[in-house]
C-alpha positions as CSV (number, residue, x, y, z in Angstrom):
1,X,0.0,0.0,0.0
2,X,2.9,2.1,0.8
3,X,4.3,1.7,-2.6
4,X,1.3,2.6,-4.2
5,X,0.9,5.7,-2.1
6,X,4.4,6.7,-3.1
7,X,3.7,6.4,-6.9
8,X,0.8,8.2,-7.2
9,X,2.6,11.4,-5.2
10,X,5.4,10.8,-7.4
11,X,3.7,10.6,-10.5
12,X,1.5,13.8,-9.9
13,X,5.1,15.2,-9.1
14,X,6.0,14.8,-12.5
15,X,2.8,15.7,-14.2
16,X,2.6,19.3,-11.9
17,X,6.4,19.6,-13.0
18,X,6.5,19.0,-17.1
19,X,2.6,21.0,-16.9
20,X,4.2,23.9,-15.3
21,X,7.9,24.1,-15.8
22,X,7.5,25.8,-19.2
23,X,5.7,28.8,-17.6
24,X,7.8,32.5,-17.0
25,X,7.9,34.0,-13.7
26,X,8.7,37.4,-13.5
27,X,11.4,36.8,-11.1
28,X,13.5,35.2,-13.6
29,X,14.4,38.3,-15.2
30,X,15.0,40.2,-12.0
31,X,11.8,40.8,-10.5
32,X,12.8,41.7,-6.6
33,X,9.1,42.1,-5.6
34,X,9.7,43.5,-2.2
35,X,7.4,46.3,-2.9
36,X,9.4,49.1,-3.0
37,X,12.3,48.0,-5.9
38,X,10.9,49.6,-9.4
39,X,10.3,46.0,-10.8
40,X,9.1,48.1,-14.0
41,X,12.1,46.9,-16.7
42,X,11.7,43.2,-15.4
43,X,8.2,43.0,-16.0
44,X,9.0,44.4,-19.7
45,X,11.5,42.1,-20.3
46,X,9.4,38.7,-18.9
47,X,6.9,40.2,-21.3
48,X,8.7,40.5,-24.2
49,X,9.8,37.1,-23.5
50,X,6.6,35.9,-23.1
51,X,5.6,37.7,-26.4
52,X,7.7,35.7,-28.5
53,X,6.8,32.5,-27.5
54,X,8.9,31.8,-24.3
55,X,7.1,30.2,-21.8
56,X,4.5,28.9,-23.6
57,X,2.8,31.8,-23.4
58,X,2.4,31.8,-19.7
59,X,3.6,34.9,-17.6
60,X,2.8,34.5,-14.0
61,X,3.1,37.1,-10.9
62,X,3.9,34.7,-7.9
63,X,2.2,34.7,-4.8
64,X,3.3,36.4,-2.1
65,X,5.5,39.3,-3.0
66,X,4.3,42.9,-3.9
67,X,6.0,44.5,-7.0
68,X,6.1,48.0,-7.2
69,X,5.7,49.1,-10.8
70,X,5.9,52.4,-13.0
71,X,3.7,52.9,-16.1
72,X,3.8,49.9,-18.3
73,X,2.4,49.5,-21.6
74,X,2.5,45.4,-23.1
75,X,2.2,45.5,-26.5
76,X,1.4,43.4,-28.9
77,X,1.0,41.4,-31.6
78,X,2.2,38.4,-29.8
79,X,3.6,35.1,-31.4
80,X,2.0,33.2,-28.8
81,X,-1.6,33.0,-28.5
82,X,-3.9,32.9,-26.3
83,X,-1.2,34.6,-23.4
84,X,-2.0,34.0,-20.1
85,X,-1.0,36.4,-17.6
86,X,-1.2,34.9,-14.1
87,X,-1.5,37.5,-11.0
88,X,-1.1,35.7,-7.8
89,X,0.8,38.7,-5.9
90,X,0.1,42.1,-5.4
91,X,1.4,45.2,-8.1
92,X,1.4,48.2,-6.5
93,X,1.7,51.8,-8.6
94,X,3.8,54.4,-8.1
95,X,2.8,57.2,-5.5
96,X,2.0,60.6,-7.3
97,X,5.1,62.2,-6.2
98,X,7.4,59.4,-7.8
99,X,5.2,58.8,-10.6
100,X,7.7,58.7,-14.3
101,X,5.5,58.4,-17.6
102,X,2.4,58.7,-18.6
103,X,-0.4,60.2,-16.8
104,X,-3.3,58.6,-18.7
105,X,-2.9,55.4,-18.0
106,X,-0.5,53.0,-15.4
107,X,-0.8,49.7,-16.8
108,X,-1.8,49.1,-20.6
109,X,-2.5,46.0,-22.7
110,X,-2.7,46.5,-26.4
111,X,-3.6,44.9,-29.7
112,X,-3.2,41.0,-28.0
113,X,-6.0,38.8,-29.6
114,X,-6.8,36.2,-26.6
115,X,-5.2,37.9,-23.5
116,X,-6.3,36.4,-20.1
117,X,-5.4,38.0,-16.8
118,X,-7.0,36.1,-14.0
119,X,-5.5,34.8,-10.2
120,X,-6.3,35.6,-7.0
121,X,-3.7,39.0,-6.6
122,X,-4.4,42.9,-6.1
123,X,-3.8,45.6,-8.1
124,X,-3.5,48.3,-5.7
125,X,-3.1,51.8,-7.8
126,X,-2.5,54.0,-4.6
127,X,-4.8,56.9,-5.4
128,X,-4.8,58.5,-2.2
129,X,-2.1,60.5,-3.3
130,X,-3.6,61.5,-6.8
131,X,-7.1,62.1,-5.7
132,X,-7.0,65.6,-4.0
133,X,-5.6,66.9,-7.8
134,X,-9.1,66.1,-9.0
135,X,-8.3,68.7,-12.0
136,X,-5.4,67.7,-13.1
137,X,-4.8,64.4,-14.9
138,X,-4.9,60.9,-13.3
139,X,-3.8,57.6,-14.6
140,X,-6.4,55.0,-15.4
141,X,-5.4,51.5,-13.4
142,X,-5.6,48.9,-15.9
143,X,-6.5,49.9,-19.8
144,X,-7.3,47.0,-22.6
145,X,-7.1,48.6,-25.8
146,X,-7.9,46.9,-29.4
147,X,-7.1,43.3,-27.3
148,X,-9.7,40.8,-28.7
149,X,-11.1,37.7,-27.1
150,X,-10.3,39.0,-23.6
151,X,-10.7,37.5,-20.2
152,X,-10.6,39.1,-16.7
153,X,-11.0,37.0,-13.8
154,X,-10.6,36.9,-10.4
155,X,-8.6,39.8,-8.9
156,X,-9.4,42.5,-6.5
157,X,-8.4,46.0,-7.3
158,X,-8.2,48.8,-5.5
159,X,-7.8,52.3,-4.8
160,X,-7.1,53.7,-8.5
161,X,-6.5,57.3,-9.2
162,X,-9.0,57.2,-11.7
163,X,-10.9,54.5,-13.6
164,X,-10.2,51.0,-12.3
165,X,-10.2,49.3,-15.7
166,X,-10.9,50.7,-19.0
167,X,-11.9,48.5,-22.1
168,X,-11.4,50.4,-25.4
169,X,-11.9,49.1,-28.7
170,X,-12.4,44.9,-27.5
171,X,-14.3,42.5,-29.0
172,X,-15.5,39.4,-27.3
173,X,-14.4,39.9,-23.8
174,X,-15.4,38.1,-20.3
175,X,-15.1,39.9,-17.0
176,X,-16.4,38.0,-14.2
177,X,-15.3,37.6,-10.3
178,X,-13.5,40.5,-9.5
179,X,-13.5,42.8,-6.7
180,X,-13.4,46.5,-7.2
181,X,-12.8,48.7,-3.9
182,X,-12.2,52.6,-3.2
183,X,-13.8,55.2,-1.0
184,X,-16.6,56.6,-1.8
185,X,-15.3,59.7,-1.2
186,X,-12.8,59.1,-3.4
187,X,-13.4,60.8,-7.6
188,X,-13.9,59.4,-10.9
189,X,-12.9,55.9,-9.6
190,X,-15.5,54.2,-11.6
191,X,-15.1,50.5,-11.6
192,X,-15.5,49.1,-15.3
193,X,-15.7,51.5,-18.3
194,X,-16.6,50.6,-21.4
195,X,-16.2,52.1,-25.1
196,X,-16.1,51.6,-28.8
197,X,-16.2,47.2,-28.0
198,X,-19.0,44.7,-28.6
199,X,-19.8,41.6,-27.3
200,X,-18.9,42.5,-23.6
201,X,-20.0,39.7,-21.0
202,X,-19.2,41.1,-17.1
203,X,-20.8,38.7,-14.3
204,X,-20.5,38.1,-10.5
205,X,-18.8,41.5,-9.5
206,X,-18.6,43.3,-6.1
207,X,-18.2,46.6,-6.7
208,X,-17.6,49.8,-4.5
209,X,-16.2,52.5,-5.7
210,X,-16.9,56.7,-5.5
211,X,-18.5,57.0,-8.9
212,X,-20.0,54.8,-11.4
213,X,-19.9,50.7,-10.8
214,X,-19.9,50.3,-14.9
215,X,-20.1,53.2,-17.7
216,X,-21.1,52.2,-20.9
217,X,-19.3,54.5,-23.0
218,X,-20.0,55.3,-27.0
219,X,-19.8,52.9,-29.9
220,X,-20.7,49.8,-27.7
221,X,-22.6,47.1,-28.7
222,X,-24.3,43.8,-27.3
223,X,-23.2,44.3,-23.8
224,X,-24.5,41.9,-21.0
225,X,-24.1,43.0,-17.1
226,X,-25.4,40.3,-14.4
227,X,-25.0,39.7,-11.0
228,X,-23.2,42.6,-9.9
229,X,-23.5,43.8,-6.6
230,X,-22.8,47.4,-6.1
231,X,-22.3,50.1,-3.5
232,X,-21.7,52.3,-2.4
233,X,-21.7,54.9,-5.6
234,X,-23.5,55.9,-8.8
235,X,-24.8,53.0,-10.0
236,X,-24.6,51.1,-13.7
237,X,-24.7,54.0,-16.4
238,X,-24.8,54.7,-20.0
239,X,-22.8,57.4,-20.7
240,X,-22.4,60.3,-20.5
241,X,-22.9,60.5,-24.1
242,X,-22.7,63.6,-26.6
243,X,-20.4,65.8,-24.7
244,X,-18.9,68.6,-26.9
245,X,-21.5,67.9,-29.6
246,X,-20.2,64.2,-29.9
247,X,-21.6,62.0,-32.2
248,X,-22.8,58.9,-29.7
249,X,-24.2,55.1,-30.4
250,X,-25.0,52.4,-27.6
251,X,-27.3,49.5,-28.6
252,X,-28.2,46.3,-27.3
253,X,-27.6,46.5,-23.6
254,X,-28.9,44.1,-20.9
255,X,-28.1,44.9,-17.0
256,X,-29.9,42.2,-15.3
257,X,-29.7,40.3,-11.7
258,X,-28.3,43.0,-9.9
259,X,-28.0,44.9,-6.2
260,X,-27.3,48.5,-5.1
261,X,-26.8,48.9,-1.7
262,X,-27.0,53.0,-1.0
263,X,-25.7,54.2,-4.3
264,X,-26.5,57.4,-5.7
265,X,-27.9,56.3,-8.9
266,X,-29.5,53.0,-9.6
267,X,-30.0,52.5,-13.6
268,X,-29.2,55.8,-15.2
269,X,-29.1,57.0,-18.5
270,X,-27.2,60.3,-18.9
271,X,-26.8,62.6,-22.2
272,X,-25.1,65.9,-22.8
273,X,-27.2,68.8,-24.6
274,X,-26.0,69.2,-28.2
275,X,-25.2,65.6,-29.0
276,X,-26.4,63.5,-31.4
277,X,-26.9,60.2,-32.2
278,X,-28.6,56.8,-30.0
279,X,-29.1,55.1,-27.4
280,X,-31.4,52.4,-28.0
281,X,-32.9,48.7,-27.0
282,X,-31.4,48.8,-23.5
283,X,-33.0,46.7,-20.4
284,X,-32.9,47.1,-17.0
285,X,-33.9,43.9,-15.5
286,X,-34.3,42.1,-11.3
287,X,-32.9,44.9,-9.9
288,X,-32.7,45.0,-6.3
289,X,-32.7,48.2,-4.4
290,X,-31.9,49.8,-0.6
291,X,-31.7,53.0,-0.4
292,X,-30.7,54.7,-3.7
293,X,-31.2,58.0,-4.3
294,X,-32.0,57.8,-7.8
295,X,-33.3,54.5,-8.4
296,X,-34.4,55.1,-12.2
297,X,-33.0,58.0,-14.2
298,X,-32.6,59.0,-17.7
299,X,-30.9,62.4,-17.9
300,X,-30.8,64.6,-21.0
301,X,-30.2,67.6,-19.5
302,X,-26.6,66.0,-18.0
303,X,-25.2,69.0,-16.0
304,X,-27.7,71.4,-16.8
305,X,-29.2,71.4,-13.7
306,X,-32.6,70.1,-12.5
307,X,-35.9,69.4,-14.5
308,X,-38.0,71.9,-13.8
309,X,-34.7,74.3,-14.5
310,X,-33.8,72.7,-17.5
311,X,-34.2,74.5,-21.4
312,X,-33.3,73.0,-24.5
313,X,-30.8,75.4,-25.2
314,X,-29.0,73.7,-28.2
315,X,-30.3,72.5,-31.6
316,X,-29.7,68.7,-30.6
317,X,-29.7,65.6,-28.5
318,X,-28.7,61.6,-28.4
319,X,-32.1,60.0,-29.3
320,X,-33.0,57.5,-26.4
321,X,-35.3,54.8,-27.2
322,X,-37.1,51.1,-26.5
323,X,-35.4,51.1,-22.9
324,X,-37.5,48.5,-20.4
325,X,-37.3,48.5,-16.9
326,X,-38.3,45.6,-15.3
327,X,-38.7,43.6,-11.8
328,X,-37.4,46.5,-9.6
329,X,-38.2,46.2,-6.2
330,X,-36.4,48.1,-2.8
331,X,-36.5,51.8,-1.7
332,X,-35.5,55.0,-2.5
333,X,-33.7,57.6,-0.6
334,X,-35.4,60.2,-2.4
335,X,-39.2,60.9,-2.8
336,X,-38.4,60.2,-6.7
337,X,-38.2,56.4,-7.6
338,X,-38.4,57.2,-11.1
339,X,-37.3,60.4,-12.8
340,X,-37.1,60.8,-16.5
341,X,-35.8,64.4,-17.8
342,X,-35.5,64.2,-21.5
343,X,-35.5,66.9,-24.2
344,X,-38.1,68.7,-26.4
345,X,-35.5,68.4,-29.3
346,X,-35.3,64.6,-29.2
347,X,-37.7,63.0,-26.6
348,X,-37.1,59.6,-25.3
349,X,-39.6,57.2,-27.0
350,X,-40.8,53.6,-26.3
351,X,-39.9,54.0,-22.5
352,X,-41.7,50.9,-20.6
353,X,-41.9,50.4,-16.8
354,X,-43.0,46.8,-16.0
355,X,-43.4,45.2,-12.2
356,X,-41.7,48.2,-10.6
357,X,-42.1,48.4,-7.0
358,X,-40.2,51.4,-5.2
359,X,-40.6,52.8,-2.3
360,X,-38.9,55.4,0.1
361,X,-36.8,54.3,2.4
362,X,-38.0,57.6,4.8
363,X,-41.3,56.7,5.5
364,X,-40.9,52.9,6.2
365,X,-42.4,50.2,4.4
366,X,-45.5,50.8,2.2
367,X,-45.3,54.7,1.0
368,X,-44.5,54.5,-3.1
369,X,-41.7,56.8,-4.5
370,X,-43.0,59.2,-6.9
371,X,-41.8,59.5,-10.4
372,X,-41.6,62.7,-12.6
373,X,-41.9,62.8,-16.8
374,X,-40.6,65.2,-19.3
375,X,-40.9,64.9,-22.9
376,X,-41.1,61.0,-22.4
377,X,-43.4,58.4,-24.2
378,X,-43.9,54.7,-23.6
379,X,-45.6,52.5,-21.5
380,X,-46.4,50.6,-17.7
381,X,-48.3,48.2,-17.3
382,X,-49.7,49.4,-13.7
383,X,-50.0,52.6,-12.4
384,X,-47.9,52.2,-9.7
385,X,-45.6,54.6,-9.7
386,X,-47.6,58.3,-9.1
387,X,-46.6,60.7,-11.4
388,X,-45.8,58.5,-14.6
389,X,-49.3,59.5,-16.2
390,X,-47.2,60.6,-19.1
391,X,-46.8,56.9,-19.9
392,X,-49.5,54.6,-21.4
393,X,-51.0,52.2,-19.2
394,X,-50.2,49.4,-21.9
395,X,-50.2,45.6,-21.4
396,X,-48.8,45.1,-25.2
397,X,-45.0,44.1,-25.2
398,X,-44.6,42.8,-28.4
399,X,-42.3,45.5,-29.8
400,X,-39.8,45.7,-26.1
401,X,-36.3,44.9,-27.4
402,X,-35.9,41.7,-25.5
403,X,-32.9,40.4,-27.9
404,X,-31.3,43.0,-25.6
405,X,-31.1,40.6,-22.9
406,X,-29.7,37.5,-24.4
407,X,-26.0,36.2,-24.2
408,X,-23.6,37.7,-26.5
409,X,-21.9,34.4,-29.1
410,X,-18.5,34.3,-28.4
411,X,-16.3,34.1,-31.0
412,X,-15.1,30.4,-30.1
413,X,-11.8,31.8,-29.0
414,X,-10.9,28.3,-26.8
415,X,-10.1,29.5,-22.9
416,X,-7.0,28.7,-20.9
417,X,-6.4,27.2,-18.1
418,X,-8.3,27.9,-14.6
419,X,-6.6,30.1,-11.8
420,X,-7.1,26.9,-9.6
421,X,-6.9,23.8,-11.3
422,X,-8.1,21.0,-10.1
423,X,-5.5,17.9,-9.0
424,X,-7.1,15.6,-11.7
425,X,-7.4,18.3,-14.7
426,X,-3.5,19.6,-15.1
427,X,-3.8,21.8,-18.4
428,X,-1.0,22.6,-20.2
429,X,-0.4,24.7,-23.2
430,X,0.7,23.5,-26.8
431,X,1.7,25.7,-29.6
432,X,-1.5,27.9,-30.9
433,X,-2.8,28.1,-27.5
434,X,-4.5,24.7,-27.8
435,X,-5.1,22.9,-24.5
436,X,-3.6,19.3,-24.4
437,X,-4.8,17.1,-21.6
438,X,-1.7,14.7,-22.5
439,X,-0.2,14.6,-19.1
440,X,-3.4,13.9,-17.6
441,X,-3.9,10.9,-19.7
442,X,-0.4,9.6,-19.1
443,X,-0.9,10.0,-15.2
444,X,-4.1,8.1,-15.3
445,X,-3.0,5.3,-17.9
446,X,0.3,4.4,-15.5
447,X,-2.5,4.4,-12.4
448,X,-4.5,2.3,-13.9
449,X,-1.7,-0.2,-15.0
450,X,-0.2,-0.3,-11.7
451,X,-3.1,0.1,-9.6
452,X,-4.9,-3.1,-10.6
């Protein structure tokens, strides 16, 4: 029995070793990782090893050390595809004070066609020091630009002087498990931004951050948002869109399964005066809210003040339409559950409010938040909401954009291996990026023989 015991630890010995051995830690090109060492040219060089096919296209961050890094920008085209960059330990930015570079961003990926970052590590972007220059320009944490079939997995970031991540210009990209964490005092730390990318999937996200969970930015397409649980902060937006007369186009959105917990916007839409252009067949679906102050808002009028103050004072505006909002249920910090300020030069059309239950949080349970129209046309199906008289009490549905809300094809881009594999499942990387179980198969065939 001994023996046997002894084989099989031997044997997954070996398999762990030939699955692994091929893959580049950043150490070996001088990494020190003690958190206070620029690491900046080591990662470079890892990466351009990496790049060119060393290390099977494997790059990993190892556990347990913190590597202090300037602005980096990995670039691409890569030989090796997909590349797999493996965070286990923590990269910390440069305070504001020793910052050397670029301003814009602090780490950039660009043009890599099936990039994964995923592990279990922190990106900490030490904003504290960059967030009482509010005017002045600040760094973006992580930036994916033109980087197709892209995955995001698993990591916790935190405390960016601006934007956490930014995807520009991606198609066919996963985000999913992450955790996203700054004050909420803290500006322009949104979480996730998106523009100019299509076929966006981001799913099972805590985020908490002091301004917008997710923007959806212009020229986005066939984006779907579920099971994100935000606060505090200003919700899940589209936009802004059409600032400085901007031409803007958002279609085919789908925000469904989601929580804010005492954000100040829940599902907003927000538009500049003077724009052009769409946005159009987006849904707002089970969302759950406590204490938002603006549980449902589309904004026109985007810092022009309130409603009721509000003029159309330019010749123009982003044309929103067929937006649903459905299965809302929670409370309201406001006495407005639903406001909906649009403009007299484009108004929003095909507007539908269906199952929404909103109350303020004020007066305890059972008091309905009011809502508030201008220039809006659509449809509810009940009159719950007081002050939506604007809209059609309508049971007909047949023209709501519910392709909105279905699951984005992938591009059959094959995925790489798991942060956390499995004893049994040992993936390892052959040339193209396929995955080749071989190792696995040997393990099990020389069990089997010896075994019985």
């Amino acid at each position: 029995m001994q023996t046997k015991t002894w084989f099989l630890n031997f044997s997954v010995f070996i398999l762990k070793f030939f699955a692994y051995s091929k893959a580049l830690d950043v150490t070996q090109h001088g990494a020190v990782g003690d958190g206070v060492t620029d690491d900046s040219q080591a990662f470079l060089k890892a990466w351009e090893a990496v790049c060119s096919g060393t290390g099977d296209g494997q790059l990993i961050v190892p556990a347990g050390m913190s590597f202090m890094l300037q602005p980096l920008k990995f670039q691409g085209s890569c030989k090796s595809t997909p590349i797999a960059v493996q965070i286990l330990g923590t990269l910390v930015a440069s305070s504001r004070g020793d910052w050397k570079g670029d301003k814009n961003q602090w780490i950039l990926f660009s043009d890599i066609e099936g990039l994964v970052v995923d592990g279990n590590g922190k990106i900490n972007g030490q904003g504290s020091s960059w967030w009482q220059h509010k005017g002045s320009s600040r760094p973006t944490g992580l930036k994916f630009k033109n980087c197709n079939n892209l995955r995001l997995r698993g990591l916790t970031h935190v405390d960016s002087a601006m934007a956490h991540i930014h995807i520009n210009g991606c198609n066919d990209v996963t985000i999913s498990n992450l955790r996203i964490n700054a004050p909420e005092s803290s500006p322009n730390t949104d979480g996730i931004d998106i523009a100019a990318s299509s076929n966006v999937v981001i799913q099972d996200c805590v985020i908490a951050t002091g301004d917008d969970r997710i923007a959806i930015n212009s020229g986005t397409a066939n984006i779907r948002i579920s099971g994100i649980d935000c606060g505090p902060g200003h919700g899940i937006s589209i936009g802004s869109l059409g600032k400085d007369e901007g031409v803007a186009s958002v279609e085919d959105i789908c925000v469904q399964n989601c929580n804010f917990r005492g954000t100040m916007n829940g599902a907003r839409i927000k538009t500049w005066p003077g724009g052009s252009g769409y946005a159009r067949r987006i849904t707002f679906n089970g969302i759950t809210l406590d204490n938002v102050e603006n549980p449902i808002i589309i904004d026109q009028h985007y810092k022009h003040g309130d409603s009721d103050k509000s003029t159309d004072d330019k010749s123009s505006a982003v044309e929103v339409s067929k937006v649903v909002y459905s299965n809302f249920v929670g409370t309201s910090r406001s006495e407005y559950g639903v406001n909906f300020r649009c403009s007299t030069r484009a108004p929003c059309t095909e507007i539908f409010l269906k199952d929404v239950k909103i109350e303020t949080a004020s007066s305890g349970m059972g008091q309905v938040a009011q809502g508030q129209c201008l220039n809006v046309r659509g449809g509810v199906t009940t009159l719950a909401v007081p002050g939506l008289e604007c809209l059609a009490l309508s049971t007909d549905w047949g023209t709501l954009p519910e392709q909105a809300c279905m699951l984005p094809q992938q591009s059959g881009q094959p995925d790489t291996r798991p942060s956390q594999d499995p004893l049994w499942v040992i993936w390892v990387y052959g040339s193209g990026g396929k995955h080749l179980g071989v190792y696995s198969v040997v393990l099990t065939s020389l069990i089997n023989l010896f075994w019985f």
